[in-house]
C-alpha positions as CSV (number, residue, x, y, z in Angstrom):
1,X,0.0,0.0,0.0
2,X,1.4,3.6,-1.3
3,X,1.9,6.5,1.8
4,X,-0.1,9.4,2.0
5,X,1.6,12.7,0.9
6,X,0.0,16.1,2.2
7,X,0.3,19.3,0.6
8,X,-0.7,22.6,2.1
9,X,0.0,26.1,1.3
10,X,-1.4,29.5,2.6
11,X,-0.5,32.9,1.5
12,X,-0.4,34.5,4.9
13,X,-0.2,33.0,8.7
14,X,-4.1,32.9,9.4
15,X,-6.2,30.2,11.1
16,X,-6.7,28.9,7.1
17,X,-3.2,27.4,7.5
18,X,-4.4,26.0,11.1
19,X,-7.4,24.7,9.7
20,X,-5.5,22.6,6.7
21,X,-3.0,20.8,8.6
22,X,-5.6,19.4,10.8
23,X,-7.4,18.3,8.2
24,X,-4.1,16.6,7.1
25,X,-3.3,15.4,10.5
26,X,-6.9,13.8,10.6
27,X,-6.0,11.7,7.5
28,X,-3.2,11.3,9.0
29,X,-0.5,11.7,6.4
30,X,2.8,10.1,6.4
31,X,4.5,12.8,5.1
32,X,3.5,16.6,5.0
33,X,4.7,19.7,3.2
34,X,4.1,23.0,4.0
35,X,4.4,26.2,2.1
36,X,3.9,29.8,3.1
37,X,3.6,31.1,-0.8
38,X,2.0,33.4,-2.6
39,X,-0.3,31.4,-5.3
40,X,1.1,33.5,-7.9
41,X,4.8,32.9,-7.1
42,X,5.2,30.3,-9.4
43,X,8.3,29.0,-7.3
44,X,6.7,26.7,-4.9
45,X,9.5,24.4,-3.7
46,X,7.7,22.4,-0.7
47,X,5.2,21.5,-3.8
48,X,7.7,20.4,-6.0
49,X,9.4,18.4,-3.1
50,X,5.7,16.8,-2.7
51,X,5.2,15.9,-6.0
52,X,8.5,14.3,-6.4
53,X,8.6,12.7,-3.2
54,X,5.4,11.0,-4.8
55,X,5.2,7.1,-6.5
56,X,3.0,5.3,-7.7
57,X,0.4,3.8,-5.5
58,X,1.2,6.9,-3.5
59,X,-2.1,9.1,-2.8
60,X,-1.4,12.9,-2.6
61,X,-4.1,14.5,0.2
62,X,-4.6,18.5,0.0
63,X,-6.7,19.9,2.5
64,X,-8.0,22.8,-0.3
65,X,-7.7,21.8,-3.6
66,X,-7.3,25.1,-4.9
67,X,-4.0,25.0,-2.9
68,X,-2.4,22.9,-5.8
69,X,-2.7,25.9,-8.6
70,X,-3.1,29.2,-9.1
71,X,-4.9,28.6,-12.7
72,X,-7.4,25.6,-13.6
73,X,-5.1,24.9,-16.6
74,X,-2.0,24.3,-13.8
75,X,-4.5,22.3,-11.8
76,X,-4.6,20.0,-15.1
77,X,-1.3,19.8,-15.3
78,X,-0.2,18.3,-12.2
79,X,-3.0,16.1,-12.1
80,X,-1.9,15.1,-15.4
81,X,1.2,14.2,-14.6
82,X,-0.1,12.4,-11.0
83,X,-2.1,10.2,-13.4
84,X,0.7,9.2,-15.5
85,X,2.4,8.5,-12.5
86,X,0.2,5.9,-10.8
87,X,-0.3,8.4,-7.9
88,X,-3.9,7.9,-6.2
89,X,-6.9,9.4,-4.5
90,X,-10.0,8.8,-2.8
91,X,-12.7,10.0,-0.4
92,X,-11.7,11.9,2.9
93,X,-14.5,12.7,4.7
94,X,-12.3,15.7,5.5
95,X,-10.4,17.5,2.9
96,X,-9.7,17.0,-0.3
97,X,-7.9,14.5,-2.3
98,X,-5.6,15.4,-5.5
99,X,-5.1,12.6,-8.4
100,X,-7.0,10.5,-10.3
101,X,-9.2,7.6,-9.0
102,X,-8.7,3.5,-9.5
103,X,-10.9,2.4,-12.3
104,X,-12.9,-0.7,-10.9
């Protein structure tokens, strides 16, 4: 069975950022990256160290899914590439899961 990868990233230190990692911790994750980033800073190294700290079977687990990407079409684009990879998701009753889902 694949590990469970959090991601999180807020823009400024409010109770949003407080909010997401317990909804990480609740999963609970085996391994979790955090950013303090501005969305449109398109330097984001705690999410690149997430996404290649990814393999397959692996399930990456966001707490916001807008948290991923600034723009839908970057959205796509790393779900893309989580798909190619094998990387999972599923249902948390809390939070939100990023990647695509076993066929059955």
């Amino acid at each position: 069975m694949g590990r469970q990868i959090g991601y999180t990233r807020v823009s400024t230190d409010d109770l949003h950022g407080k909010a997401q990692k317990a909804a990480l911790h609740a999963v609970p994750c085996d391994l979790l990256f955090f950013e303090q980033e501005s969305g449109a800073n398109r330097e984001r190294p705690e999410l690149a160290r997430a996404l290649k700290e990814l393999r397959s079977g692996d399930t990456l687990v966001v707490a916001r899914l807008e948290r991923l990407g600034r723009s839908l079409i970057r959205l796509l684009q790393i779900m893309e590439d989580l798909e190619t990879r094998g990387v999972h998701s599923g249902p948390w009753p809390k939070g939100s899961i990023c990647g695509p889902t076993k066929a059955n």
